[in-house]
N, C-alpha and C positions, 0 to 999 in steps of 0.2 A: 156475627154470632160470637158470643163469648161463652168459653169452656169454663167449666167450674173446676176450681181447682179441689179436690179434695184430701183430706190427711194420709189416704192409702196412697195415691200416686206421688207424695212428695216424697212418704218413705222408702217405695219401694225404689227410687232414684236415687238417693243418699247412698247407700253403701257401693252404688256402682261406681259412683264418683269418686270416694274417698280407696274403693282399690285401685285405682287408676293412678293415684297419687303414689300410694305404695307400691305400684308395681314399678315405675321410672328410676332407672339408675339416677344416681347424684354425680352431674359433671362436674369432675376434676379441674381444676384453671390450671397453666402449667405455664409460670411463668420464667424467660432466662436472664439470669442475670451475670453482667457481661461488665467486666470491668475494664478500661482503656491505658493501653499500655502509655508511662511517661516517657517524652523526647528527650534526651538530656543531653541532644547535638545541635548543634543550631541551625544543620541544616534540614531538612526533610526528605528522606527516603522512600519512598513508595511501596509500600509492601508487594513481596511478590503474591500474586492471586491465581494467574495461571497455571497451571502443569502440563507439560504435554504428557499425552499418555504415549506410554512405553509401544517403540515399534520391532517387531521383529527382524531380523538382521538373515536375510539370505547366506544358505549355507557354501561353501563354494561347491559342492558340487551339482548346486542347480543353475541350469542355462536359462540367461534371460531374455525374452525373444521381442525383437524390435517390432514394432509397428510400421509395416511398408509404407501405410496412410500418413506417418507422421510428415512427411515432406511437401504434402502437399497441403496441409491444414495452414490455417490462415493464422500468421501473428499477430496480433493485435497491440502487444507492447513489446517492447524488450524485458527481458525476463532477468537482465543483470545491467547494471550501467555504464560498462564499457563493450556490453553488445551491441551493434549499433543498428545492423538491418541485417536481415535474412535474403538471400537470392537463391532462385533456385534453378539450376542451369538444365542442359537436357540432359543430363545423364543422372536427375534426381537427386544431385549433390545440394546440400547443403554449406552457402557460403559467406560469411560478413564481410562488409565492406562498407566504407564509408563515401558515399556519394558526394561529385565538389559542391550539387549544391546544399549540400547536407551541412559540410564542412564551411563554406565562405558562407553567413547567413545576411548581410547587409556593410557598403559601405559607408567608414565613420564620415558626417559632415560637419564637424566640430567647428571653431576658427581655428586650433592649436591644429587640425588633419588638413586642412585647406593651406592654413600657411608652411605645415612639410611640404605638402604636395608640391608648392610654389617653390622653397629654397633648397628642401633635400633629394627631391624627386623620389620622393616616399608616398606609399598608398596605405592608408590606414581600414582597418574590415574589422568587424566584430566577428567572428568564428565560434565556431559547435568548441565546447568548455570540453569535453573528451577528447579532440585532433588535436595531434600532436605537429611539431614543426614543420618535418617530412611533407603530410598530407596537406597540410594547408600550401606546402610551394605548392605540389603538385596540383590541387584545385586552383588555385593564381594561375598558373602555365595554361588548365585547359581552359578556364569560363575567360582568360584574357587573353591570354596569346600574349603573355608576357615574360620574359624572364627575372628569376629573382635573385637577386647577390645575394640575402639574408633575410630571417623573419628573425624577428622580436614580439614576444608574447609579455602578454602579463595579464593579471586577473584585476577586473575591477573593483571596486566598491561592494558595487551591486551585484557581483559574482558573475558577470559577462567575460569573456574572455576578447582581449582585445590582441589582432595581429598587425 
């Protein structure tokens, strides 16, 4: 079926329309305009972005109370990198220490480690980059049963530390 349109119902549509136009605010655009600062170093600096926000500072006369549970919670990493491992003994102490096989991690099979072994009766080992001289005899002593006149360290290339 088709409606007739007639002259009343066109007009009386027309001004509805046209207030409808006039009642709409007019959006503003709001554009920023943002100029880039010149380098005039040759190197590049990274702007700083982050901040931390401001932490409040305990006063000394409040007590701060440990957490019994801490000792027994599981670590997952070391939290600094001369921490090496956590033990925890029966009196719920917490203790670090460096394990030998923590410290001795593989020995070198180079030709230059084979041919000391042969002439200088030298054992050559890659070791934990953190153990110091001390710990490394002492891991030699327990995982061989050997004793050591002297260790020689140095770092490699590849940042391995070689005993």
């Amino acid at each position: 079926e088709l409606k007739a349109v007639t002259k009343k119902t066109v007009q009386s549509k027309a001004p509805v329309a046209k207030k409808a136009v006039a009642a709409a605010p007019k959006a503003k655009k709001v554009v920023k305009v943002s100029t880039r600062k010149a380098y005039t170093r040759p190197q590049f600096r990274r702007p700083h972005t982050y901040r931390k926000p401001a932490t409040v500072k305990p006063s000394n006369n409040t007590k701060t109370i440990k957490d019994p549970m801490d000792a027994f919670r599981v670590v997952k990493y070391p939290l600094t990198t001369d921490m090496a491992m956590k033990k925890i003994e029966e009196n719920n102490t917490l203790t670090f220490f460096m394990d030998a096989f923590r410290v001795v991690k593989y020995p070198l099979t180079t030709d230059m480690a084979m041919k000391k072994i042969e002439e200088n009766n030298t054992l050559t080992f890659i070791v934990d980059s953190h153990a110091n001289k001390t710990q490394i005899k002492k891991a030699i002593r327990k995982l061989y049963q050997v004793k050591t006149a002297k260790v020689n360290t140095l770092i490699r290339p590849d940042g391995l530390k070689k005993a």
